[in-house]
Steps between C-alpha positions, in 0.01 A plus 500: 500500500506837636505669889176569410350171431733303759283692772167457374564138432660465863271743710836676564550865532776648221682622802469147649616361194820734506550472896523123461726575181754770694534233805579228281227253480378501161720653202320590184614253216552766268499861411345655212756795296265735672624331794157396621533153751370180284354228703436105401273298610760364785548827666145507527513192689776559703297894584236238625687306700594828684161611490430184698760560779400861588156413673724239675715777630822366386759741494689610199832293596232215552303520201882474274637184704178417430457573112837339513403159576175551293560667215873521456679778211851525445598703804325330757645500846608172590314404770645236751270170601258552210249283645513570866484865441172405216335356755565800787322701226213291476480507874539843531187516215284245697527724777464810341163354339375414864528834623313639159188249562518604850457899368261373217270377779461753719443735240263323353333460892503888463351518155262286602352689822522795286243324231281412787492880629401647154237197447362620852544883449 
């Protein structure tokens, strides 16, 4: 499949799609003669594997130890103690996810008094 489709399939911008393409962690499968990128249905998996790392706020170094140990392609940086640093990562996610449900709830404190202003207004 196309650029095109790739990002409406992933919620991904095209530039995104390319940015993640131009630092290395996906690499289009194929290109057409026009030269267009070709994606399968695995580099749509691996773009949402990404996708699920950025809200974590793992950095890009991060994110391709990471896709590394999870979804390895010939290329892959080796990475050393494959399960201690797996489970650093799923620290580092536990703790990321904290902090988010710790934002989620005061904002939805906020939303909440503002409800109860309009209902009173």
């Amino acid at each position: 499949m196309q650029i095109g489709e790739v990002a409406e399939r992933t919620g991904l911008s095209l530039r995104t799609i390319r940015y993640y393409e131009e630092v290395g962690l996906v690499v289009p499968s194929a290109r057409s003669q026009g030269g267009f990128r070709l994606y399968t249905d695995p580099d749509v998996d691996r773009l949402e594997l990404i996708k699920g790392m950025k809200p974590l706020g793992f950095q890009i170094d991060e994110m391709r130890d990471l896709l590394a140990l999870l979804d390895p392609v010939p290329g892959s940086p080796e990475v050393e103690d494959p399960q201690r640093r797996l489970a650093e990562f799923s620290a580092t996610a536990e703790k990321s996810c904290q902090k988010l449900r710790t934002r989620l709830q005061l904002a939805e404190k906020f939303a909440a008094m503002l409800r109860e202003r309009v209902d009173h207004a």
